[in-house]
LOMARRO-202347 format. One record per residue (C-alpha): residue in one letter; x, y, z. Coordinates in nm, 4 decimals, padded with zeros to 6 digits. Example, Ala and Ser with C-alpha at 12.3 -4.5 7.8 and 13.67 -1.06 7.14 Angstrom:
2
rest, east, north, up
A, 01.2300, -00.4500, 00.7800
S, 01.3670, -00.1060, 00.7140
% end
This chain:
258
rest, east, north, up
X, 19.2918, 08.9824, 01.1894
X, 19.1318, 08.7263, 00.9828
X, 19.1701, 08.3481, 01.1517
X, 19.3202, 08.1168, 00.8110
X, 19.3081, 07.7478, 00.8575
X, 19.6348, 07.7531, 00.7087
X, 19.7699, 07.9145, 01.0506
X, 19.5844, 07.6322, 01.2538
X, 19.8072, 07.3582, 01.0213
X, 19.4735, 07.2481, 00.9016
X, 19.5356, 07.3314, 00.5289
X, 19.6010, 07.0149, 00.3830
X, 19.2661, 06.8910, 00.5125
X, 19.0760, 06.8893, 00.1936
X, 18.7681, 06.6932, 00.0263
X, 18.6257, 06.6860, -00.3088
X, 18.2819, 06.8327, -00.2771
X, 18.0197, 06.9196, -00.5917
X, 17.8836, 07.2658, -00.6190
X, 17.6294, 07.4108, -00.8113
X, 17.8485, 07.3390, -01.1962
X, 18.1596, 07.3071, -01.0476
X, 18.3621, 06.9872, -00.8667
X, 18.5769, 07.1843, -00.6084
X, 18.8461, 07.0552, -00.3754
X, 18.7630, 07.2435, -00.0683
X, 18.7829, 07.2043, 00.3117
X, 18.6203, 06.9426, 00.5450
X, 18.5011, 07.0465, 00.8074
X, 18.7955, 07.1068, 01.1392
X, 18.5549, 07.1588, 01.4577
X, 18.5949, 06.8621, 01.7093
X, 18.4078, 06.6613, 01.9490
X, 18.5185, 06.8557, 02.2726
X, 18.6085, 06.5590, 02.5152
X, 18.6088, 06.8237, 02.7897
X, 18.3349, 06.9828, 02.7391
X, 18.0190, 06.9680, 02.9758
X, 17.7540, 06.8089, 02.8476
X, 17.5168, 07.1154, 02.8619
X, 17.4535, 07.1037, 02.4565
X, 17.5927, 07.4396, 02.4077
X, 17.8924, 07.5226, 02.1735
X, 18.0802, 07.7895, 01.9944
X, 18.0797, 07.9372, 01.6165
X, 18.3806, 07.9935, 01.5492
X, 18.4564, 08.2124, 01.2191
X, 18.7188, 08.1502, 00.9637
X, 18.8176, 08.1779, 00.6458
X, 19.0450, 07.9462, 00.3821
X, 19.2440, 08.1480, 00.1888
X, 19.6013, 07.9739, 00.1158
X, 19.6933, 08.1874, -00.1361
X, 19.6012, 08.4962, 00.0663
X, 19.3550, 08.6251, -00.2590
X, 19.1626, 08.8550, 00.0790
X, 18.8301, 08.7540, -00.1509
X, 18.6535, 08.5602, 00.1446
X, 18.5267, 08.6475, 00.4961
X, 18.3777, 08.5159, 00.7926
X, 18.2625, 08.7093, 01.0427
X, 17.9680, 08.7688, 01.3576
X, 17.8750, 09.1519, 01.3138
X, 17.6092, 09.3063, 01.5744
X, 17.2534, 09.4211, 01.4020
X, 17.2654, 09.1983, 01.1564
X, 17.0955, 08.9246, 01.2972
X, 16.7593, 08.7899, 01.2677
X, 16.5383, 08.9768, 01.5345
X, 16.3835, 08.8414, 01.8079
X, 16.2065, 09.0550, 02.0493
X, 16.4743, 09.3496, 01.9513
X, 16.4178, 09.6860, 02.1262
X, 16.2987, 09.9421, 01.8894
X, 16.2115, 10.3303, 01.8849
X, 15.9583, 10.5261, 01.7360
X, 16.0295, 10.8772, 01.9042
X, 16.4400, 10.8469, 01.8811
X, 16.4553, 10.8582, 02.2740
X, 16.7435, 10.7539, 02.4596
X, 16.5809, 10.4166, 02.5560
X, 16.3708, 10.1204, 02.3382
X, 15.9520, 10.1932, 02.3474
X, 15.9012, 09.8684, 02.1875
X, 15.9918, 09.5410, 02.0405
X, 16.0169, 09.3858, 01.7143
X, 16.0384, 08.9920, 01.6077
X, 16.0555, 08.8741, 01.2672
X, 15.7944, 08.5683, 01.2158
X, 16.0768, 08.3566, 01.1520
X, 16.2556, 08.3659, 01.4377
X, 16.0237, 08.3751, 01.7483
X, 16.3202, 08.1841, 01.9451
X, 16.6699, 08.2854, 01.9508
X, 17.0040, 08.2541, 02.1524
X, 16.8847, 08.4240, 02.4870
X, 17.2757, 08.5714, 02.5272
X, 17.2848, 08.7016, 02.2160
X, 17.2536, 09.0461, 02.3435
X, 17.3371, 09.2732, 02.0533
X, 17.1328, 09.0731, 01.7773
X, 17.4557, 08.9795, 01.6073
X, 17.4525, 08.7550, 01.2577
X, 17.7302, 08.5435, 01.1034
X, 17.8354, 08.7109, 00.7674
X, 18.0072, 08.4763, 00.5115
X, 18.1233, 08.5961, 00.1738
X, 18.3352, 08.4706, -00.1115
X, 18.4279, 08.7884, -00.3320
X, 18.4648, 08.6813, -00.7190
X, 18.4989, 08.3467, -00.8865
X, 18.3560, 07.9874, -00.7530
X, 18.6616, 07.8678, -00.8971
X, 18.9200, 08.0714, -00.6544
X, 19.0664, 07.8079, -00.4169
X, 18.9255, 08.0078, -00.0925
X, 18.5868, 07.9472, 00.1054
X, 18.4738, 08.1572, 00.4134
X, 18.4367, 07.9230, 00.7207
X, 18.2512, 07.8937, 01.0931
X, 18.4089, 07.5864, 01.2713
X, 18.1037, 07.4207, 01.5213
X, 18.3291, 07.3142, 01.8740
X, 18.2464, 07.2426, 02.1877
X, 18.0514, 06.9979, 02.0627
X, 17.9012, 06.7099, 02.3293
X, 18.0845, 06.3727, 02.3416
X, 17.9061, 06.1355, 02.1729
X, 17.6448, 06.3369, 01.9737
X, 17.4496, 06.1943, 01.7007
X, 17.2990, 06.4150, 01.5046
X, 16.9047, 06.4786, 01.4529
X, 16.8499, 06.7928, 01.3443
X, 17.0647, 07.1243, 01.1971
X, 17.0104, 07.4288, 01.0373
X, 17.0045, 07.8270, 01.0813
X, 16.8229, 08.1517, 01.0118
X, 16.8777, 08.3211, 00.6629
X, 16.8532, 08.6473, 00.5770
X, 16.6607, 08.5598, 00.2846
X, 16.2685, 08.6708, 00.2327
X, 15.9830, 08.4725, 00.1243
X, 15.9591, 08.1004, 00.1253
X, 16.1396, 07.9917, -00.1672
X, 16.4907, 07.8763, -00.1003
X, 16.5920, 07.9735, -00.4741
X, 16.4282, 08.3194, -00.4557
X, 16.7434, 08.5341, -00.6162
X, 16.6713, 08.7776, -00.3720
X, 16.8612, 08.8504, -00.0159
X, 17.1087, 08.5849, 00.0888
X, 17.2502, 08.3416, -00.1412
X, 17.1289, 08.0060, -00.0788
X, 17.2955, 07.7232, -00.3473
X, 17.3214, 07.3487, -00.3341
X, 17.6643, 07.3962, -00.1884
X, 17.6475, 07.6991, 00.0082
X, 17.6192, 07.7668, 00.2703
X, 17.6594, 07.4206, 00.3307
X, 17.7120, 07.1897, 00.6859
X, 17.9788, 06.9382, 00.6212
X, 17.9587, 06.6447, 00.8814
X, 18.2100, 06.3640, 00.9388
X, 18.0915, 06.0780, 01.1825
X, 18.2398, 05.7877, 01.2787
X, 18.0852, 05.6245, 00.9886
X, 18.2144, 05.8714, 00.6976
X, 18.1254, 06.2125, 00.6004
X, 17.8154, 06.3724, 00.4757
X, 17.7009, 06.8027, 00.3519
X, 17.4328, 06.8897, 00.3686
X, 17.3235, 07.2167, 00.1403
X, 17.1048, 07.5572, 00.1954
X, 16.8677, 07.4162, -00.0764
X, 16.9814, 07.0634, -00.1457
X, 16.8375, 06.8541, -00.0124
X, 16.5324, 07.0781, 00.0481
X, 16.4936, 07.1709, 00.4107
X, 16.2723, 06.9763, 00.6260
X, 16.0748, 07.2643, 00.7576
X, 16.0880, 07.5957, 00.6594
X, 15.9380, 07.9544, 00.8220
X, 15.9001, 08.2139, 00.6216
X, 15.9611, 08.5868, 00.7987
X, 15.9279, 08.9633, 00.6855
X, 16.2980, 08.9355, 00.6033
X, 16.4054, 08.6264, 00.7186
X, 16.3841, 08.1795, 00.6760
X, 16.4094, 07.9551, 00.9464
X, 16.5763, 07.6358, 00.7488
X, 16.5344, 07.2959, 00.9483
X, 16.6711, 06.9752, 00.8148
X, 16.5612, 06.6956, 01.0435
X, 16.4107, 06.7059, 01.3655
X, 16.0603, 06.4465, 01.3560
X, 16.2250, 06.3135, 01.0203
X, 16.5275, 06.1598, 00.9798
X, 16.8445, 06.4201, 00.9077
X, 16.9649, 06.3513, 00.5715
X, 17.2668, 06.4542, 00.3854
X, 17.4730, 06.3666, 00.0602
X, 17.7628, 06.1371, 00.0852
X, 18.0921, 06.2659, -00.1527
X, 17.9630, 05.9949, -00.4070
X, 17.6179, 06.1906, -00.4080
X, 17.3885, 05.9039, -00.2366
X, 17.1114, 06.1438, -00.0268
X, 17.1247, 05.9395, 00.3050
X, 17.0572, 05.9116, 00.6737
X, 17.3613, 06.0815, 00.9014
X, 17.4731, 05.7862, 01.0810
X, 17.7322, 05.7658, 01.3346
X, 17.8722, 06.0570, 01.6353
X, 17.9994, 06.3002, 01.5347
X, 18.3660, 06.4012, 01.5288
X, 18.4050, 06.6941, 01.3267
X, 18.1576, 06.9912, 01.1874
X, 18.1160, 07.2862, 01.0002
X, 17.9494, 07.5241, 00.7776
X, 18.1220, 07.6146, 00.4840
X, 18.0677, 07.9111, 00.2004
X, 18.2623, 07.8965, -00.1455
X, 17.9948, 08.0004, -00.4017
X, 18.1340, 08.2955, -00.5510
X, 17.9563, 08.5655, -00.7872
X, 17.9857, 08.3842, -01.0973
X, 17.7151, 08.2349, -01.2765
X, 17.8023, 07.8627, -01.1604
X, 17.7694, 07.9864, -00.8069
X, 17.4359, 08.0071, -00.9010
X, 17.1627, 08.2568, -01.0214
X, 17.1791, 08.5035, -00.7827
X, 17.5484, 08.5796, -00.8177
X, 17.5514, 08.7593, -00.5075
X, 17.8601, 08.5405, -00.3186
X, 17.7526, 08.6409, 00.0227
X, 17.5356, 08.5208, 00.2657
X, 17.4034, 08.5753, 00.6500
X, 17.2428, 08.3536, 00.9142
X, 17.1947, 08.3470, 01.2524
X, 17.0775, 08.0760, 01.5272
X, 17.2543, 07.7916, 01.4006
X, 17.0905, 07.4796, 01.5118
X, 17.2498, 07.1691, 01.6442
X, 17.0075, 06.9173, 01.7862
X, 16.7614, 07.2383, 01.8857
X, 17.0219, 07.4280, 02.0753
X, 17.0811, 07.7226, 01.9218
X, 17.3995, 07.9438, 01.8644
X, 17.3573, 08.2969, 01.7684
X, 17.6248, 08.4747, 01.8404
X, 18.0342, 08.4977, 01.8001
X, 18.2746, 08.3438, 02.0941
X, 18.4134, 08.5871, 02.3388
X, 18.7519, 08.6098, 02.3734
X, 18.6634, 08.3593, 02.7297
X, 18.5037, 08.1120, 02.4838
X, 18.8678, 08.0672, 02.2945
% end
């Protein structure tokens, strides 16, 4: 069953955000600042899609083996148990429970245009967080952000959108460039922050600090496989070990997390 913002009584939340050739009222971001939560600097992904006309041409969704490896069992006789381990260069840490190397798929089916983006809502977030670094793994290989190959990886998507108590920021796969990036055998480790300041793109376009704590956050996908979602025209991207202030998140809520 797919999880639609529109259920949630969230649809009406919209903001006016610039994509690669297109100026798209989408979704702000819906996640939170858990006032109960515990302080420990962990939170959940939570997967969703908006889709109010029910088109069914976007998906979000954590799906096991898909995820960028690190220190994965593998086999090289087909016996019943792993004989060794594999790590792709650009993920040598990882969420230690994510136990079945699970990813976070996100695809939008079709046109940019379509009035539908595929969603993971950030909660559990720690009172009072300001924000100094974010990112995620991308199944993506090479070093170049814009390499057409594997994931897609636009100015707007997958994009974090932030609001703060002093306004709201995105902040997009390859705009503004990442602060650090790691090349692996099939994956990139995108950081934007961390020993430089985290910068993001106000709705009027200003590239800025992130000021303020933060009170809602999210990554959002609604570059489709048209030509102004960008070169690639693939409309589909994965990641894994999303990145909030170094803790990261690479793996889907269980049912306990809800």
């Amino acid at each position: 069953m797919k999880h639609r913002w529109s259920s949630l009584g969230l649809s009406a939340r919209h903001i006016g955000i610039v994509s690669v050739a297109l100026a798209l009222a989408l979704p702000m971001a819906v996640a939170r600042a858990d006032d109960d939560h515990d302080n420990d600097g962990k939170f959940q992904v939570i997967p969703r899609v908006f889709d109010p006309a029910d088109t069914d041409l976007v998906q979000s969704t954590w799906l096991s083996g898909t995820g960028c490896p690190t220190n994965a069992g593998t086999s090289s006789n087909g016996g019943k148990k792993p004989d060794g381990t594999f790590t792709d260069p650009a993920c040598p840490t990882g969420d230690p429970k994510d136990k079945d190397n699970q990813g976070l798929l996100l695809v939008k089916t079709g046109p940019t245009a379509n009035f539908a983006a595929a969603v993971a809502e950030l909660k559990g977030l720690p009172k009072r967080l300001v924000l100094t670094e974010l990112g995620y793994d991308i199944r993506k290989p090479g070093l170049n952000q814009n390499d057409p190959r594997g994931s897609h990886c636009g100015a707007g998507a997958p994009r974090f959108n932030i609001t703060t108590t002093t306004g709201f920021f995105f902040l997009g796969c390859n705009s503004p460039p990442p602060t650090t990036t790691t090349p692996g055998i099939g994956w990139q480790r995108l950081r934007w922050g961390g020993m430089a300041p985290l910068m993001a793109f106000t709705t009027s376009g200003v590239l800025t600090p992130v000021t303020g704590t933060v009170t809602e956050l999210a990554i959002v996908f609604d570059e489709g496989q048209d030509p102004s979602g960008g070169p690639d025209q693939f409309g589909a991207a994965i990641l894994d070990n999303i990145d909030v202030n170094g803790v990261l998140v690479g793996r889907g809520p269980s049912k306990a997390d809800h």
